[in-house]
C-alpha positions in Angstrom: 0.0 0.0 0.0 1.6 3.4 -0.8 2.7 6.1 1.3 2.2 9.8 1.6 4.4 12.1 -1.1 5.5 14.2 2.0 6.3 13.5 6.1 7.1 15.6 9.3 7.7 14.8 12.7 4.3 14.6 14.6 6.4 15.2 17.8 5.0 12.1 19.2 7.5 9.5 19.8 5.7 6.0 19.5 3.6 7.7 15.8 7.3 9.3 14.2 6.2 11.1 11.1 3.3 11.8 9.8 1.7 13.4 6.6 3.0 16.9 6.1 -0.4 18.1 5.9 -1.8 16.6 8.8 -2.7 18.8 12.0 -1.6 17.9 15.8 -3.6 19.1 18.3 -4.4 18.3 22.0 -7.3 16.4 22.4 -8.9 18.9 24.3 -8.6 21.5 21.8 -10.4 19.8 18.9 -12.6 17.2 20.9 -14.6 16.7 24.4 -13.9 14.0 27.1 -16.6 13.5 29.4 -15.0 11.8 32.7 -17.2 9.7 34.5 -18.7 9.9 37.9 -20.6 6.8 39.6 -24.1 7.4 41.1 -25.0 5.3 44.6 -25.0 2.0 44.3 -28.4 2.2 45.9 -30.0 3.5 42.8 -29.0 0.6 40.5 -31.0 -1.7 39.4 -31.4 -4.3 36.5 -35.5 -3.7 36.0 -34.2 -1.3 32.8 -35.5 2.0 34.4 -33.6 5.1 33.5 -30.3 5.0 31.9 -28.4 1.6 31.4 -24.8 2.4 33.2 -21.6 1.4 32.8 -19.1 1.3 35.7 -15.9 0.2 33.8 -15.2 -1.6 30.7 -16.6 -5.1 32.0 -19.3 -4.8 29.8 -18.3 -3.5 26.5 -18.2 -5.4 23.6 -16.8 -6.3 20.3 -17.8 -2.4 19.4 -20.6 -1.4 22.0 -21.6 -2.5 25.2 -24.0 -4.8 26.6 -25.0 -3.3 29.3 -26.2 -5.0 32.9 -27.0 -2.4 35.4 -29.7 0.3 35.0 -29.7 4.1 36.9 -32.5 6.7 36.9 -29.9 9.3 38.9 -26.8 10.1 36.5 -24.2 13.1 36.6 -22.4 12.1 33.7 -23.8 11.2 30.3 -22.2 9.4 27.2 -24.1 10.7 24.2 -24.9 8.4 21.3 -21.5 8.1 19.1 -19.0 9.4 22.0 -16.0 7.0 22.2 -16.2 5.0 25.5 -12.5 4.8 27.1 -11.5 2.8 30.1 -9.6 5.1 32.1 -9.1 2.3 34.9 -6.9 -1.0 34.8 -7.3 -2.4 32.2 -6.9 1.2 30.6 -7.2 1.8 27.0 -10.1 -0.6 26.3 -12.7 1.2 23.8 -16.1 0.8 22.3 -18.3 2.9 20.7 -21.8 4.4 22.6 -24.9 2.9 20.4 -27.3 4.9 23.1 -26.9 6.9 25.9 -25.2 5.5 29.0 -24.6 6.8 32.7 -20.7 6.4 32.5 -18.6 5.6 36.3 -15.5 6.7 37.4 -13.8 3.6 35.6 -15.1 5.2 31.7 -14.5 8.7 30.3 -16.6 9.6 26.7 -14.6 11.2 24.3 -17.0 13.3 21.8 -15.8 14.4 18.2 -15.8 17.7 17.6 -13.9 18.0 15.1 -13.1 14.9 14.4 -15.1 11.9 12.9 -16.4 9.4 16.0 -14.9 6.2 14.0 -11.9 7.6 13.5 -11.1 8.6 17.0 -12.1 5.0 17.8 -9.3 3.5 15.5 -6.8 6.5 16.9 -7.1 5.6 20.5 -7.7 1.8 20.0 -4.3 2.3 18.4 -3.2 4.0 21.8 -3.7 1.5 24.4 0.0 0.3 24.9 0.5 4.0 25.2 -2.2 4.8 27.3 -1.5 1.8 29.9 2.2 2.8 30.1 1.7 6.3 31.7 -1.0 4.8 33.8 -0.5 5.3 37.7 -1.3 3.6 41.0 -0.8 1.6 43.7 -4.7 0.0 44.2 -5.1 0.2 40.7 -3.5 2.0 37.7 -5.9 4.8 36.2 -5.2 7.4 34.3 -6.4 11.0 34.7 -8.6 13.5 33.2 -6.1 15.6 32.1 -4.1 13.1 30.8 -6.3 12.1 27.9 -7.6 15.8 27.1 -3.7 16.3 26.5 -3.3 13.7 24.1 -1.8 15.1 20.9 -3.1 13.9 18.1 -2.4 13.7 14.4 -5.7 15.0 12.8 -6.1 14.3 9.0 -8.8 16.9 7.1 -12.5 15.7 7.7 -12.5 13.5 4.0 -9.2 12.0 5.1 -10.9 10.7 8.6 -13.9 9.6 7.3 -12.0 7.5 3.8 -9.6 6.3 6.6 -12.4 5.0 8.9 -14.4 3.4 6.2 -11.5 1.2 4.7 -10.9 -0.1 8.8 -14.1 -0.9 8.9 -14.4 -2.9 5.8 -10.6 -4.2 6.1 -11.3 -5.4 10.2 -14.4 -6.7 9.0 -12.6 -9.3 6.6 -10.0 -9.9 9.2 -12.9 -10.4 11.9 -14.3 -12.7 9.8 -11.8 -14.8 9.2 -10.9 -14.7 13.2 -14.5 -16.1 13.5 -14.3 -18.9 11.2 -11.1 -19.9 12.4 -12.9 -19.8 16.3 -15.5 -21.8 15.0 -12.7 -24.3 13.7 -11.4 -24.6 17.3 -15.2 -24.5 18.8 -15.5 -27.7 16.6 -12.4 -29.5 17.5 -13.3 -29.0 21.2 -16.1 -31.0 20.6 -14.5 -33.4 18.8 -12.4 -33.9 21.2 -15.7 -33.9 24.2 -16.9 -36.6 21.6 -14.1 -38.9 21.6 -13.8 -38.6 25.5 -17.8 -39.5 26.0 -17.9 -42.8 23.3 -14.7 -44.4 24.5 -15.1 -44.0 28.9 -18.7 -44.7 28.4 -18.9 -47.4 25.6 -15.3 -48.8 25.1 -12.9 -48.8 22.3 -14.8 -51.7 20.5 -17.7 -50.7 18.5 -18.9 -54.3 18.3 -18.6 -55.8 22.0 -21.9 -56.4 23.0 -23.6 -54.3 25.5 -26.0 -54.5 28.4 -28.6 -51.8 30.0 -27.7 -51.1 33.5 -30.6 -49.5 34.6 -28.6 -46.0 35.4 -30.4 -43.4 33.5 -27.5 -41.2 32.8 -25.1 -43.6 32.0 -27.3 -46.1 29.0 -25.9 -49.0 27.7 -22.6 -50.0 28.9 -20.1 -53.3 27.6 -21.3 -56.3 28.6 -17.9 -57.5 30.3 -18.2 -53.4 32.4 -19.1 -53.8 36.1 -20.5 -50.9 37.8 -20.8 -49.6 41.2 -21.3 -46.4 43.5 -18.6 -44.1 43.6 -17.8 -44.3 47.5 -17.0 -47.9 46.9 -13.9 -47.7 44.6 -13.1 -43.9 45.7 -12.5 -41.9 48.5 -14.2 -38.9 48.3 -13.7 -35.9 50.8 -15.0 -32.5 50.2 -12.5 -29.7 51.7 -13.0 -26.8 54.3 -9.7 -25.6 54.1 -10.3 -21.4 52.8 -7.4 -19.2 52.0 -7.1 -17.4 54.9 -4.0 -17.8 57.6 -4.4 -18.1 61.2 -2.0 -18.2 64.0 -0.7 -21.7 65.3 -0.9 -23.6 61.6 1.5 -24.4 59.5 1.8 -22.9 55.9 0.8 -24.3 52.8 -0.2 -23.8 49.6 -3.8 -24.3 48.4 -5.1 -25.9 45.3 -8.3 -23.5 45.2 -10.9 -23.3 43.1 -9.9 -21.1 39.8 -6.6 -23.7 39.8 -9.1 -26.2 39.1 -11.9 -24.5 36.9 -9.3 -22.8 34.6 -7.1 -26.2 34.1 -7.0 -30.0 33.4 -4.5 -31.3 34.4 -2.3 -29.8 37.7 1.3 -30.2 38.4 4.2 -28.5 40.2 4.7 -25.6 37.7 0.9 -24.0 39.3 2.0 -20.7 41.1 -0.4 -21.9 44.2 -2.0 -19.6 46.5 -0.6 -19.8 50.3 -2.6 -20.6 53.3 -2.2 -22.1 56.5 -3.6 -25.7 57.7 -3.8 -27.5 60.8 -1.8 -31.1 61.5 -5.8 -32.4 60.7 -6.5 -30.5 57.9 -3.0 -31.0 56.4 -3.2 -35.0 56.6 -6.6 -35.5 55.7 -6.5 -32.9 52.6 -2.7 -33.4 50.8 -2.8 -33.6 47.2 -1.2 -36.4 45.8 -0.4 -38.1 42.2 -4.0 -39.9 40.4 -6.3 -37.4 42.7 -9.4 -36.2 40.9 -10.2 -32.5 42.1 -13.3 -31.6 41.3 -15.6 -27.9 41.7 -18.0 -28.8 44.0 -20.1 -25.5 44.0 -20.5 -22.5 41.8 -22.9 -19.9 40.5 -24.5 -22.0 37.9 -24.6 -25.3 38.0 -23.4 -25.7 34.3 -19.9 -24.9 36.7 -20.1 -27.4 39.1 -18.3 -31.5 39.0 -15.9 -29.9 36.7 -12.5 -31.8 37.1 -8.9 -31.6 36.9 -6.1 -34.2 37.2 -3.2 -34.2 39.7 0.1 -35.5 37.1 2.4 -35.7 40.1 3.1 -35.4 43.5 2.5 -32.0 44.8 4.8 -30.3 47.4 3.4 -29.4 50.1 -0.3 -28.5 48.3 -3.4 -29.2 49.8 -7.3 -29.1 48.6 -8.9 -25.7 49.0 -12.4 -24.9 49.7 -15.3 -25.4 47.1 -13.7 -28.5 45.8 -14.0 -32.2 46.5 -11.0 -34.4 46.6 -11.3 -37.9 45.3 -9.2 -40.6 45.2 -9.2 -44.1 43.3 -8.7 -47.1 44.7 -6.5 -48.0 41.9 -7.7 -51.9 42.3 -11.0 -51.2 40.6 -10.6 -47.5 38.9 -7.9 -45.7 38.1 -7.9 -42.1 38.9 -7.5 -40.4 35.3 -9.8 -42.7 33.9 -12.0 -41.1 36.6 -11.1 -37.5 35.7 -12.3 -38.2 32.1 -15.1 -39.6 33.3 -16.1 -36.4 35.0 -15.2 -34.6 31.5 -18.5 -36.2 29.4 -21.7 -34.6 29.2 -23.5 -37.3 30.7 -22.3 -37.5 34.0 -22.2 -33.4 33.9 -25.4 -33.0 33.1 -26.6 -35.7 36.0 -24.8 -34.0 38.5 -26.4 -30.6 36.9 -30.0 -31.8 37.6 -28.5 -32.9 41.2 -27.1 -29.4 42.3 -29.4 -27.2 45.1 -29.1 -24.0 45.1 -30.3 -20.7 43.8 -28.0 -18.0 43.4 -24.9 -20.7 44.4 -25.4 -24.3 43.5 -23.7 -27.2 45.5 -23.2 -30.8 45.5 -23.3 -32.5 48.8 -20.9 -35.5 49.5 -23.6 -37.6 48.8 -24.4 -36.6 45.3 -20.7 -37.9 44.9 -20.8 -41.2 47.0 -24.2 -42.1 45.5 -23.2 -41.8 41.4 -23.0 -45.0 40.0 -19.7 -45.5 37.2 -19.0 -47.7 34.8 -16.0 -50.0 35.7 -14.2 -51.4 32.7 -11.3 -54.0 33.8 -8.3 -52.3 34.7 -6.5 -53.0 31.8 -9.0 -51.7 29.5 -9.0 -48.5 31.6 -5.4 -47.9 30.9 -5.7 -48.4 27.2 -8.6 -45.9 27.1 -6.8 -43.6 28.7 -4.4 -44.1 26.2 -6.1 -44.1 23.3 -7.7 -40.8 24.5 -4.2 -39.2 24.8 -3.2 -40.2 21.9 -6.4 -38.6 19.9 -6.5 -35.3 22.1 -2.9 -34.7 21.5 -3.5 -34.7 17.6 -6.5 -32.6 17.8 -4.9 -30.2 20.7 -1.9 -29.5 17.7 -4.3 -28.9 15.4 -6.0 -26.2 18.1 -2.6 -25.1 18.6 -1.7 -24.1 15.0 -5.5 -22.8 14.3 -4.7 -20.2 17.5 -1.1 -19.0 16.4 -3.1 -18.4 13.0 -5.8 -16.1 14.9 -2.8 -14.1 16.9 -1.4 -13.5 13.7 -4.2 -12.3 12.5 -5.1 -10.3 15.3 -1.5 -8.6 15.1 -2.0 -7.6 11.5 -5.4 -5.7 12.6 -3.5 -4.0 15.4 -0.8 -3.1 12.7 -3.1 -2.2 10.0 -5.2 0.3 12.4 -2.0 1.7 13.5 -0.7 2.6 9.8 -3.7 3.7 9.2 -4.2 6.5 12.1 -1.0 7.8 11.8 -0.7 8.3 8.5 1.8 5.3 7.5 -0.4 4.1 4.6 -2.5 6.6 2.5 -5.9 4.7 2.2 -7.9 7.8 0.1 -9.4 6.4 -2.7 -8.0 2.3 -1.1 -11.5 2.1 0.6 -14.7 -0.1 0.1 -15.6 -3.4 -1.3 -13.6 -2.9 -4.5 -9.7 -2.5 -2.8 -9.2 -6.1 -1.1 
């Protein structure tokens, strides 16, 4: 893509050069930032009265927010079109306003005056690294009002905003697009791989063994040769109390907790883990050790809960934290990653869905674990299972693995592209629309 005939320093260190014939100005002298100011959290509500209202960037999306919290008591307004900017950790975040919002101390709203809305949304989406470095802080980093109405900016005549805000939007468009398919790629693979994982712990690696009804709703027909019994009878199951606080008189330790566990499969030395203290009891009865299934024993939803991860190897002085259950095989009857795969298929989620209490927090008691019946393939056959299992995941994990460095790249190329753009790298006048791929 060409350049521009002529270049002078903008005076901005990060942007270089820029068009001769571009303008800089401080923000504040062309355009109008709006910082935000939160209302009582008294007056919100979610019934849709008043004003929806954004605290911080939590809810924006791809370009405009979805808002959760409603206000009918604002000070500060974001106008239809102003540019929402997080002004608190994470700084530099930005979406566009599609309706008025009540905007919080964690938002300004940056209104074009003189410049065009969309192309102040690429310029300060181009920003962010910049914006997050002079952020400041010791609770938080934030950055300040003044610090964004004295943003210079290079500011290209009206036509030159608007040609280069139309050829981002059709250019991150394409790239979008192609980030989505290849998501949907990955989205697919994942259940491939959920696939493989419920047909072979549930029905064996041969398709033609003959196979029996069991009489356990969830689990359906099972291999003739399978046994099956309660859980409490070929594991130990023990649900911890151990929280993350310290107290005087225990010793410390470090605790498995429940975001280790939700946000991982498998768990081994290399976890940073939370510390805590124990007592002799507490240390005893909850050490983590090689083959233990972990599992999330409560949780907002209860599409959250019985999810599992698998302890790889000995753990150094790491016990089970609080909202999780620790189970252990009795390696005579089941093995314990056989379990934890078990606890992976939709089947056995969805019955311990349907078991959960709860109404804003679900739970599973110890019984809902004890009581689950499981399929019990000979132990041999458990180990080539597992096996077979590995094998398949680690072919379709590379596969995942390649599909994701091809999204980064992608993403890195948008980044690039918006930059060039906004600072006048690339001349884009008469490059925009359907017609300049």
């Amino acid at each position: 893509m060409k350049r521009y005939e002529r270049y002078k320093s903008s005076g901005i260190e990060w942007i270089g050069e820029i068009p001769e014939h571009w303008e800089e100005k401080r923000l504040k002298y062309s355009d109008y930032v709006i910082m935000g100011q939160s209302p009582s959290s008294a007056d919100y509500s979610t019934n849709k009265k008043g004003l929806p209202f954004l605290q911080g960037n939590a809810e924006f999306g791809t370009i405009s927010p979805n808002p959760k919290i409603w206000c009918e008591t604002f000070s500060k307004i974001a106008q239809k079109n102003d540019i929402l900017l997080s002004v608190r950790a994470p700084i530099g975040a930005v979406n566009i306003s599609d309706q008025q919002y009540g905007i919080g101390r964690g938002l300004c709203a940056v209104r074009g005056v003189r410049a065009c809305h969309k192309f102040l949304y690429y310029h300060l989406k181009a920003r962010k690294d910049e914006l997050n470095s002079i952020g400041t802080g010791s609770t938080y980093t934030a950055i300040t009002v003044d610090e964004v109405n004295n943003l210079l900016i290079p500011y290209p005549s009206s036509d030159e905003q608007s040609a280069i805000a139309d050829h981002l939007d059709h250019k991150t468009a394409q790239i979008d697009d192609l980030i989505a398919k290849k998501q949907k790629l990955i989205d697919l693979l994942n259940e491939e791989k959920t696939a493989i994982i419920n047909q072979k712990v549930t029905k064996g690696l041969n398709p033609y063994t003959p196979m029996k009804d069991n009489g356990i709703p969830w689990l359906g027909e099972i291999p003739e040769h399978w046994a099956f019994k309660k859980l409490k009878y070929v594991a130990v199951i023990k649900p911890s109390n151990v929280d993350k606080k310290s107290y005087d008189g225990e010793k410390k330790v470090l605790l498995c907790n429940y975001l280790d566990v939700y946000k991982n499969e498998f768990i081994d030395n290399s976890f940073s883990f939370m510390e805590a203290t124990a007592s002799e009891n507490e240390i005893t009865k909850f050490t983590i050790k090689k083959g233990d299934v972990l599992v999330t024993k409560d949780s907002e939803t209860p599409e959250d809960i019985a999810n599992p991860a698998y302890i790889k190897e000995d753990l150094e002085n790491v016990i089970c934290g609080y909202h999780l259950a620790q189970i252990r095989a009795n390696n005579i009857e089941l093995i314990g990653e056989y379990l934890f795969r078990l606890f992976q298929t939709r089947k056995l989620n969805s019955h311990f869905e349907i078991s959960a209490n709860g109404i804003t927090r679900f739970g599973l008691s110890v019984d809902s674990f004890q009581q689950v019946f499981v399929p019990l393939p000979p132990i041999k056959e458990q180990s080539d299972i597992i096996r077979h299992i590995q094998t398949e995941i680690q072919k379709i994990d590379t596969t995942i693995s390649k599909v994701e460095k091809e999204i980064e790249l992608l993403q890195e190329y948008r980044t690039a592209l918006i930059s060039e753009a906004v600072t006048g790298k690339i001349d884009v006048r008469r490059q925009e629309g359907p017609g300049h791929d």
